[in-house]
Backbone and ligand atoms as CSV (ligand in chain L), in Angstrom:
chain,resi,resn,atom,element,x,y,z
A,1,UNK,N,N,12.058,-1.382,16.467
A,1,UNK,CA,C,10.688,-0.916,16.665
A,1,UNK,C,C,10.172,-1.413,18.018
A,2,UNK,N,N,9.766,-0.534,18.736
A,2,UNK,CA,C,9.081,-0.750,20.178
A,2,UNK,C,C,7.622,-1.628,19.973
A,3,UNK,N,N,7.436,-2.208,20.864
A,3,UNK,CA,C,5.976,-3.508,20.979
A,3,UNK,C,C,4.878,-2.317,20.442
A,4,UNK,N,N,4.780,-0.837,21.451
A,4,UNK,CA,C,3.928,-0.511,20.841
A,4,UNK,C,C,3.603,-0.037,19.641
A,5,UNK,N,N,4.775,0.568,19.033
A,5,UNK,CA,C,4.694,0.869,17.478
A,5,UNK,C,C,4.127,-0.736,16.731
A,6,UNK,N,N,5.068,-1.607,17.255
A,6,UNK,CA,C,4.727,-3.057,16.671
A,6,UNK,C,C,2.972,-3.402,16.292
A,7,UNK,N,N,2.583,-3.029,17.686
A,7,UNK,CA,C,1.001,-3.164,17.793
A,7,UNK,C,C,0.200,-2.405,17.384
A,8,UNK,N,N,0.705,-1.189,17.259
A,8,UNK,CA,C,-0.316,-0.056,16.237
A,8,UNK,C,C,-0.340,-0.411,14.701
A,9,UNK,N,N,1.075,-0.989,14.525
A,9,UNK,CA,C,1.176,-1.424,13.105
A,9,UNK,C,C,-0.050,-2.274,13.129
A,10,UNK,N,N,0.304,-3.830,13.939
A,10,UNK,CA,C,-0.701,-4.792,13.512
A,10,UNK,C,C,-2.380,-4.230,13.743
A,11,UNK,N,N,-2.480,-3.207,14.595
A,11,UNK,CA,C,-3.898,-3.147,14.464
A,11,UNK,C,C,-4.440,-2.280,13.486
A,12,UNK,N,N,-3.590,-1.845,12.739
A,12,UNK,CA,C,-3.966,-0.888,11.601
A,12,UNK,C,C,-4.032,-2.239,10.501
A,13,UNK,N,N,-3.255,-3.097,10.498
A,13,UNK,CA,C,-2.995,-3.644,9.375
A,13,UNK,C,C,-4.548,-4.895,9.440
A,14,UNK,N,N,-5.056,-4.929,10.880
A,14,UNK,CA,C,-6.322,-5.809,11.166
A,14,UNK,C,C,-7.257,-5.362,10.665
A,15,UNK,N,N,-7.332,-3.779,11.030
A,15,UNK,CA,C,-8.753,-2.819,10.461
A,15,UNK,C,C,-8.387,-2.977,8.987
A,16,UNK,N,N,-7.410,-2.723,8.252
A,16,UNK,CA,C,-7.428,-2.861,6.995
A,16,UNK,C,C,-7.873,-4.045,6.103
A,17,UNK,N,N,-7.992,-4.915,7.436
A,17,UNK,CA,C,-7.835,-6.787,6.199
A,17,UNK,C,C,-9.774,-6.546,6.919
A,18,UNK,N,N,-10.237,-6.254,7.683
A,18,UNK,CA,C,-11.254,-6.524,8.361
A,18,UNK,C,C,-12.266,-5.368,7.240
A,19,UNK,N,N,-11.630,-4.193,6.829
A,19,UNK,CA,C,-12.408,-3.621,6.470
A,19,UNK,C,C,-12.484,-4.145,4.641
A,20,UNK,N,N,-11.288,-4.634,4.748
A,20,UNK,CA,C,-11.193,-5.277,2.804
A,20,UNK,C,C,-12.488,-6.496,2.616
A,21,UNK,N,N,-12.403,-7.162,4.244
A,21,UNK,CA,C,-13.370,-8.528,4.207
A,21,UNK,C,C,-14.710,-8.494,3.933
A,22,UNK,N,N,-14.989,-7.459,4.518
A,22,UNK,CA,C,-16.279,-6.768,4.458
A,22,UNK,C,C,-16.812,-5.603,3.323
A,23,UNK,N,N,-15.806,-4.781,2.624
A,23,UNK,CA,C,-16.577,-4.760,1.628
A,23,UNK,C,C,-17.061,-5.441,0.545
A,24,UNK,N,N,-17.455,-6.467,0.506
A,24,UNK,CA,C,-18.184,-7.191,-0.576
A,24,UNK,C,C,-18.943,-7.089,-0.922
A,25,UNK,N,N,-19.534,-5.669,-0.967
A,25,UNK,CA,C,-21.136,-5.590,-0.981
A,25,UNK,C,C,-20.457,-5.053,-2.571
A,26,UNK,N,N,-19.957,-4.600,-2.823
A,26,UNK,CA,C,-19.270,-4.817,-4.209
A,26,UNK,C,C,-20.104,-5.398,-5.068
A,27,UNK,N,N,-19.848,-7.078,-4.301
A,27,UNK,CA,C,-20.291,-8.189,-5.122
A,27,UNK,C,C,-21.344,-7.679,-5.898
A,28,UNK,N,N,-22.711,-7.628,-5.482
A,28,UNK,CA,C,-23.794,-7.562,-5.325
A,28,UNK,C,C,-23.884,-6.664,-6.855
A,29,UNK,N,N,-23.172,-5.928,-7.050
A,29,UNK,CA,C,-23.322,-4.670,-8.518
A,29,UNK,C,C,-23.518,-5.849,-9.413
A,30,UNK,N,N,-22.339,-6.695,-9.448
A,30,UNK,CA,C,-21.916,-7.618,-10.105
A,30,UNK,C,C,-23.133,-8.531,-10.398
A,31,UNK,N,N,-23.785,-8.508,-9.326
A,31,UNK,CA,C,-25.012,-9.730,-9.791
A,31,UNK,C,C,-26.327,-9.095,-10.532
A,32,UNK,N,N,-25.802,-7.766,-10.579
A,32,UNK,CA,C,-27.604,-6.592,-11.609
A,32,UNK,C,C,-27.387,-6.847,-12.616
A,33,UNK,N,N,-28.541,-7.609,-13.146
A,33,UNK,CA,C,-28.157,-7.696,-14.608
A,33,UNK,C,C,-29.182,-7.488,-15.469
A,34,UNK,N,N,-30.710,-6.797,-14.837
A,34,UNK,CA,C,-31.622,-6.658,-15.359
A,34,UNK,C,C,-32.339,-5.716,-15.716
A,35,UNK,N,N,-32.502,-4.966,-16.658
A,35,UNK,CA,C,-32.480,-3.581,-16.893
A,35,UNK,C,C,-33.290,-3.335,-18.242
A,36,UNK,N,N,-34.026,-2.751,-17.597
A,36,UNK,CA,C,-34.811,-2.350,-19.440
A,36,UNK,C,C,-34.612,-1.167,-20.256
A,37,UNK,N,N,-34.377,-0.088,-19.950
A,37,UNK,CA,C,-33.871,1.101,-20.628
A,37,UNK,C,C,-32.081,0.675,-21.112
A,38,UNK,N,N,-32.236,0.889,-21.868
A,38,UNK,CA,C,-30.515,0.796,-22.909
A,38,UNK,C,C,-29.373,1.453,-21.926
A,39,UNK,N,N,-30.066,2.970,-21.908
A,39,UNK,CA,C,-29.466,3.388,-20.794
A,39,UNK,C,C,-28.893,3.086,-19.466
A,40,UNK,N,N,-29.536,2.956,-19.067
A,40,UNK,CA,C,-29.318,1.758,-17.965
A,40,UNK,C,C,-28.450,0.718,-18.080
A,41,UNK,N,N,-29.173,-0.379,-18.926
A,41,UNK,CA,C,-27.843,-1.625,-18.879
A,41,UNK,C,C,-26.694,-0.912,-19.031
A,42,UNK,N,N,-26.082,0.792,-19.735
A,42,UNK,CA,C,-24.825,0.541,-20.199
A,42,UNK,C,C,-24.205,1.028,-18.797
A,43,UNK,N,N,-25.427,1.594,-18.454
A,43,UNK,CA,C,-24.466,2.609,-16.544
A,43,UNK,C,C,-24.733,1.099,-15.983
A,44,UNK,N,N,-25.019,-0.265,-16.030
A,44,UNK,CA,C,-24.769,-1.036,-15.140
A,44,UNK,C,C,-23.742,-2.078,-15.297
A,45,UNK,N,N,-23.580,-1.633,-16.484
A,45,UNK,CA,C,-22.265,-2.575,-17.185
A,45,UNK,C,C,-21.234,-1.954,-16.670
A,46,UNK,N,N,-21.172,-0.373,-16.710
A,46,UNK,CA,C,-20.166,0.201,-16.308
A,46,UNK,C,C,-19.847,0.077,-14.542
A,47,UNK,N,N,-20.682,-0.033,-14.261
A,47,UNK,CA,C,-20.545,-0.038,-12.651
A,47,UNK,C,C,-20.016,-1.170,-12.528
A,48,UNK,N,N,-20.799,-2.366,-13.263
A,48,UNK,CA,C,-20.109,-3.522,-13.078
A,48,UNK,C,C,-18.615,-4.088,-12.967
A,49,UNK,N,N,-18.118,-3.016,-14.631
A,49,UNK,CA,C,-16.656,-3.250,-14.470
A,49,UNK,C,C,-15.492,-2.622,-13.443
A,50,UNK,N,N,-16.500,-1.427,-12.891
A,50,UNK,CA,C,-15.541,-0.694,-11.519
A,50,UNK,C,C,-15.900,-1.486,-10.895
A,51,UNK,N,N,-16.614,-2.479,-10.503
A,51,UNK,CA,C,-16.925,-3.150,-9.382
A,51,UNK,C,C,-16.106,-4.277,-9.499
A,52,UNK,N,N,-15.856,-4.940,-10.588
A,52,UNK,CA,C,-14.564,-6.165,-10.309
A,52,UNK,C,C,-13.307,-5.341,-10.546
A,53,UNK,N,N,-12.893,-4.261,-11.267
A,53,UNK,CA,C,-11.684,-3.759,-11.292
A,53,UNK,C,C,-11.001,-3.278,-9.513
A,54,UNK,N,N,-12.533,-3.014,-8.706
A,54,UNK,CA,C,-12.131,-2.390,-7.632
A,54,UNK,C,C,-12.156,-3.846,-6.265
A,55,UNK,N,N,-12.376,-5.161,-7.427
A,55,UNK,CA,C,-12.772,-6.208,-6.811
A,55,UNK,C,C,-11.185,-6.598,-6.725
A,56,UNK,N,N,-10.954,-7.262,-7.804
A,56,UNK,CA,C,-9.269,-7.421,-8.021
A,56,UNK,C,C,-8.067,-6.645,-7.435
A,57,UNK,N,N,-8.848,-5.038,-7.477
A,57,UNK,CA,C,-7.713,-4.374,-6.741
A,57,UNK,C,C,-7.531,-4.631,-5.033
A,58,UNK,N,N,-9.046,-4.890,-4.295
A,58,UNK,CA,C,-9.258,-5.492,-3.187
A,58,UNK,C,C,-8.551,-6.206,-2.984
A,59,UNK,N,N,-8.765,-7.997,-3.855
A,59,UNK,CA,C,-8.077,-8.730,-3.257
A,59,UNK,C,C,-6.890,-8.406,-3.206
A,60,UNK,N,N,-5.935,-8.198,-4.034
A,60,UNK,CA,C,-4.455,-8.161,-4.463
A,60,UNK,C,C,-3.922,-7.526,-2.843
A,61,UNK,N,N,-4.762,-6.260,-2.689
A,61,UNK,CA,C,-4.271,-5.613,-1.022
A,61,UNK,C,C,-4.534,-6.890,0.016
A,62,UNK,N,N,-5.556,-6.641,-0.162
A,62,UNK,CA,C,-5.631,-8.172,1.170
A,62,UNK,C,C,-4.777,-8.857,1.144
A,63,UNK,N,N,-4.665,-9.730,0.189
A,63,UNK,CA,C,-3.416,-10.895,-0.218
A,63,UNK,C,C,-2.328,-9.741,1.277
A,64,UNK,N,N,-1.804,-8.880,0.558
A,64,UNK,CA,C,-0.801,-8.023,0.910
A,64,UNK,C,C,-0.333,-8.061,2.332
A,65,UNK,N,N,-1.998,-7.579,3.034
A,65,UNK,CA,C,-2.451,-7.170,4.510
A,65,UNK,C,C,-2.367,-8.571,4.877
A,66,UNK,N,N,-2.910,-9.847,4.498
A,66,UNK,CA,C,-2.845,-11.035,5.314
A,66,UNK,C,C,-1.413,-11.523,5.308
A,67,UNK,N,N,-0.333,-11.466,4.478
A,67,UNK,CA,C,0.658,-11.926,3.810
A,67,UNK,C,C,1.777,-10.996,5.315
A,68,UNK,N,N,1.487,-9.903,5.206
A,68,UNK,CA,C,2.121,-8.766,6.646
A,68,UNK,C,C,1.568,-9.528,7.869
A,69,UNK,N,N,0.536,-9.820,8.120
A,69,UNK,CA,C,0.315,-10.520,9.382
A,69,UNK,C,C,0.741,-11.490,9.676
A,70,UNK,N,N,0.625,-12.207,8.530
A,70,UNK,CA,C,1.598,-13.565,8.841
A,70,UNK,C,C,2.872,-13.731,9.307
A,71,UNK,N,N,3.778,-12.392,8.629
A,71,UNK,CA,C,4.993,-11.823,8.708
A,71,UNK,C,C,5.227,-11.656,10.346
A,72,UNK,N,N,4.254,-11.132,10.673
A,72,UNK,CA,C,4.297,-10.161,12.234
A,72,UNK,C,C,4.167,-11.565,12.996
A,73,UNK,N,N,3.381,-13.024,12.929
A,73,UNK,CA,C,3.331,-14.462,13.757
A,73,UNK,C,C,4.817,-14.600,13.515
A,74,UNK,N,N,5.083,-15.095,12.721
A,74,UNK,CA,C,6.575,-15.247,12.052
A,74,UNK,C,C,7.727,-14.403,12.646
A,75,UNK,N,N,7.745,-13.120,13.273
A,75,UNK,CA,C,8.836,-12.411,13.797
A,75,UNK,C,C,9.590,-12.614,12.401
A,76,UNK,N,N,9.067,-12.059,11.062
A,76,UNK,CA,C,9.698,-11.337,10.165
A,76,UNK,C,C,9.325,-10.413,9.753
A,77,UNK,N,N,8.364,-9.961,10.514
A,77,UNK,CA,C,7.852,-8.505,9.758
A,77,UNK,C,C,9.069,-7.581,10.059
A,78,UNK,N,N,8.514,-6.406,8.405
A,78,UNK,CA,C,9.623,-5.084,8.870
A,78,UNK,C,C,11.026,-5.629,8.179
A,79,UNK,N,N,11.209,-6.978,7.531
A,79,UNK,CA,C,12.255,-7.548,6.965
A,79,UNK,C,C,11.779,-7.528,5.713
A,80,UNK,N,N,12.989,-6.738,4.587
A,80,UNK,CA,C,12.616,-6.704,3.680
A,80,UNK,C,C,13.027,-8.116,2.685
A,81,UNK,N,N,11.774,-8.703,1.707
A,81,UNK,CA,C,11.892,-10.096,1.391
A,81,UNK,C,C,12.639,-10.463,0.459
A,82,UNK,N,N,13.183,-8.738,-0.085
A,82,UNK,CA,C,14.487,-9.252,-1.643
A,82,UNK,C,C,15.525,-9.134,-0.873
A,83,UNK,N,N,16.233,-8.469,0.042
A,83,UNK,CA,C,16.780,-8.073,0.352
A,83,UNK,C,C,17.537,-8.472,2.023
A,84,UNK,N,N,16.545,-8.504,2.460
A,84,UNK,CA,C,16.783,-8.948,4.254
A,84,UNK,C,C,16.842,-8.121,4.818
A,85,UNK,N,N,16.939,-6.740,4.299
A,85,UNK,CA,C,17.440,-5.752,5.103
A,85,UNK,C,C,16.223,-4.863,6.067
A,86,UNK,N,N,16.507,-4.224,6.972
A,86,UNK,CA,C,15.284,-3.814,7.507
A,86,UNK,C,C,14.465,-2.852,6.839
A,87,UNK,N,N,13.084,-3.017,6.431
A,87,UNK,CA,C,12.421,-1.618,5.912
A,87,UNK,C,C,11.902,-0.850,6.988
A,88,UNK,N,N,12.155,0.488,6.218
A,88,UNK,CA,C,12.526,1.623,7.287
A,88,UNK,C,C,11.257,2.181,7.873
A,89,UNK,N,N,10.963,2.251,9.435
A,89,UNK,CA,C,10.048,2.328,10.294
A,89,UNK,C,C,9.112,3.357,9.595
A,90,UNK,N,N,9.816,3.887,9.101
A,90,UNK,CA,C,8.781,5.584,8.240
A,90,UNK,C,C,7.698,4.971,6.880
A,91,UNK,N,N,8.504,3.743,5.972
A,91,UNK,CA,C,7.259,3.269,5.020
A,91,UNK,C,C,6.845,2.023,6.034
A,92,UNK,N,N,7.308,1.903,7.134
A,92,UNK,CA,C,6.072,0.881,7.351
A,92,UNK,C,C,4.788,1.198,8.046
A,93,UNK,N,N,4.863,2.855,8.462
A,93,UNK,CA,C,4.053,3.357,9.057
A,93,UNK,C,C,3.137,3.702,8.036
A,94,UNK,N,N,3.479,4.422,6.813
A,94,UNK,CA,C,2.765,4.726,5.582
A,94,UNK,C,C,2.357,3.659,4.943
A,95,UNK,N,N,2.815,2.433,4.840
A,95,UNK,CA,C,2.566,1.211,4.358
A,95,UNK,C,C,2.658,-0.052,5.070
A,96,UNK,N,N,1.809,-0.295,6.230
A,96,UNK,CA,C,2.188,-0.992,7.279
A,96,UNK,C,C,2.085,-2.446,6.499
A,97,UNK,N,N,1.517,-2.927,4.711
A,97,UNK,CA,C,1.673,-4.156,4.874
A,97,UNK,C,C,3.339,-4.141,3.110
A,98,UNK,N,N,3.676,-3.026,4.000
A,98,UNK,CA,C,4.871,-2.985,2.520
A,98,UNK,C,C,5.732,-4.463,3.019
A,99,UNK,N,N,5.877,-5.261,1.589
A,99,UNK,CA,C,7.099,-6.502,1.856
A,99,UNK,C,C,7.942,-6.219,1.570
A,100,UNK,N,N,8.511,-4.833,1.114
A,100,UNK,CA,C,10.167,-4.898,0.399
A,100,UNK,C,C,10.633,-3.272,1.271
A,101,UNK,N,N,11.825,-3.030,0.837
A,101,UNK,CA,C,12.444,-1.903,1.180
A,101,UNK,C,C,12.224,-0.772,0.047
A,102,UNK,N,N,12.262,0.432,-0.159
A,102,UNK,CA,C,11.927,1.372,-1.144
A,102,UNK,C,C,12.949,0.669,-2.104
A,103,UNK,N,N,14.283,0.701,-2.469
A,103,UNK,CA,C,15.185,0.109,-3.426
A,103,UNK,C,C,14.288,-0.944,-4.011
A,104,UNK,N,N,14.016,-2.327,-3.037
A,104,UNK,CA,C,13.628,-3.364,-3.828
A,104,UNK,C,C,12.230,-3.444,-4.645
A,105,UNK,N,N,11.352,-2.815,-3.712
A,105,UNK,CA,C,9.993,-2.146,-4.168
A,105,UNK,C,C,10.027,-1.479,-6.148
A,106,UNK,N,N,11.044,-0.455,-6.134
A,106,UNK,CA,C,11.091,0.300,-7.365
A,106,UNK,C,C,11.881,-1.099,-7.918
A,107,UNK,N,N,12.729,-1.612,-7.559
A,107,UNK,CA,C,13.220,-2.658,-8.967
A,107,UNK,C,C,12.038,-3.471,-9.509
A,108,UNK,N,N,11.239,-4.223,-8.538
A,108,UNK,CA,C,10.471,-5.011,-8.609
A,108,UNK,C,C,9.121,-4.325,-10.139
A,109,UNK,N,N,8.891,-3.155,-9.335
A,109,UNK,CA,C,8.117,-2.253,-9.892
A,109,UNK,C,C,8.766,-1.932,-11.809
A,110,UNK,N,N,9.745,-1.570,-11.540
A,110,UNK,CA,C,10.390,-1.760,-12.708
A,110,UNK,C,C,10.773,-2.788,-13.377
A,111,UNK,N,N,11.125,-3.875,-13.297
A,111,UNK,CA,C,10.212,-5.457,-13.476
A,111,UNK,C,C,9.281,-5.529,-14.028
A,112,UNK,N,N,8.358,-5.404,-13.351
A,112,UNK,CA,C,6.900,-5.619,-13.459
A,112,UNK,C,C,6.323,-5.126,-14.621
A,113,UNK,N,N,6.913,-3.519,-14.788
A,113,UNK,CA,C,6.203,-2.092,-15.632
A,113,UNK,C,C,7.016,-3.219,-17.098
A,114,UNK,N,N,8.198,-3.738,-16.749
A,114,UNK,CA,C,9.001,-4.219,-18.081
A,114,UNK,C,C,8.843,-5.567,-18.996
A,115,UNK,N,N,7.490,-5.830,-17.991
A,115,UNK,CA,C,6.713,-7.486,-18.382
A,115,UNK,C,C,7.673,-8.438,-18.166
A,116,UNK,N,N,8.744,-8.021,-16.669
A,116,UNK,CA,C,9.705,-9.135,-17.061
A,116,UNK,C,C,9.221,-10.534,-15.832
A,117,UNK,N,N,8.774,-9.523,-15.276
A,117,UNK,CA,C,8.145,-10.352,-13.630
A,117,UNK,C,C,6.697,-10.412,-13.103
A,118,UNK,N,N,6.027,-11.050,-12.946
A,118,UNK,CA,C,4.535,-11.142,-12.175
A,118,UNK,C,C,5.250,-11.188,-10.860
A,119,UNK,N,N,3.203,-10.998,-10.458
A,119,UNK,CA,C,3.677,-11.279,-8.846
A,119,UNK,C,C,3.974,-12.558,-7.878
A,120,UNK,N,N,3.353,-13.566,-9.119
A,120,UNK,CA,C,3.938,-14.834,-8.443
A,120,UNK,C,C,5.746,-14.976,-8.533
A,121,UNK,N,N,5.955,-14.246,-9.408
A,121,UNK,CA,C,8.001,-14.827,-9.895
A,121,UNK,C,C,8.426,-13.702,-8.718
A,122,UNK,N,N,7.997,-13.192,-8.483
A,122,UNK,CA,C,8.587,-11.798,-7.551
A,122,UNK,C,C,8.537,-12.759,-6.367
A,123,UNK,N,N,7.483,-13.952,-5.628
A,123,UNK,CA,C,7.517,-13.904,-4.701
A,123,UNK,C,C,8.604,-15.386,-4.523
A,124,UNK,N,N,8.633,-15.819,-5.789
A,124,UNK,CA,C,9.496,-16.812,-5.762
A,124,UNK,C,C,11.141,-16.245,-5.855
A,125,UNK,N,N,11.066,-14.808,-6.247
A,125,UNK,CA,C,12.820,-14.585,-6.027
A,125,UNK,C,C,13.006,-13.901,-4.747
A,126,UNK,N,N,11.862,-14.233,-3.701
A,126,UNK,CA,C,12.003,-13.534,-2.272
A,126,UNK,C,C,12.116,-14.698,-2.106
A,127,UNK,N,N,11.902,-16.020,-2.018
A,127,UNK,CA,C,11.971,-16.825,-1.242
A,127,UNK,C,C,12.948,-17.724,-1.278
L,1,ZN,ZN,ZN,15.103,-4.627,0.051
């Protein structure tokens, strides 16, 4: 991969952690809790729970996006972490903070779907 592909990666992968940092206004659903029509509390309960479901799903990417940058200080980005092998310039463009190669990705995934692995044991059999 050429510096500049290198650098489009990382600045896509900056806007992404920059724009994850900043939506927190999220939070804020999370803190309504006062409501006098029935109605209401239940549309704010509900918002509430898209608001940490979409909270959790946040962090987990970030984790992801900061975890790739680190990769890119490190001169290991683009190395896949089950495997070693290089992941291929085409998902890292579609997925600039992917850690695995498509193969290791679907095992992992299949793992995961099989309750056999979290994401902490996944990162301990990369390392
Ligand atoms: Zn791999």
């Amino acid at each position: 991969m050429s510096n500049k592909q290198m650098n489009d990666i990382k600045k896509a992968l900056e806007a992404k952690r920059d724009e994850l940092l900043t939506s927190t206004g999220d939070r804020e659903e999370i803190l309504i809790e006062h409501a006098a029509e029935e109605f209401d509390r239940l549309q704010q309960q509900l918002n509430r729970e898209v608001a940490i479901r979409n909270l959790d799903r946040g962090s987990t990417l970030l984790k992801q996006v900061q975890a790739a940058l680190s990769r890119m200080e490190e001169e290991t980005f683009g190395i896949c972490l089950r495997c070693d092998e290089a992941i291929p310039e085409r998902r890292l463009k579609a997925l600039p903070w992917a850690a695995y190669c498509v193969p290791c990705q679907e095992f992992i995934d299949r793992q995961r779907a099989a309750g056999a692995v979290d994401d902490d044991e996944a990162g301990d059999m990369a390392a």
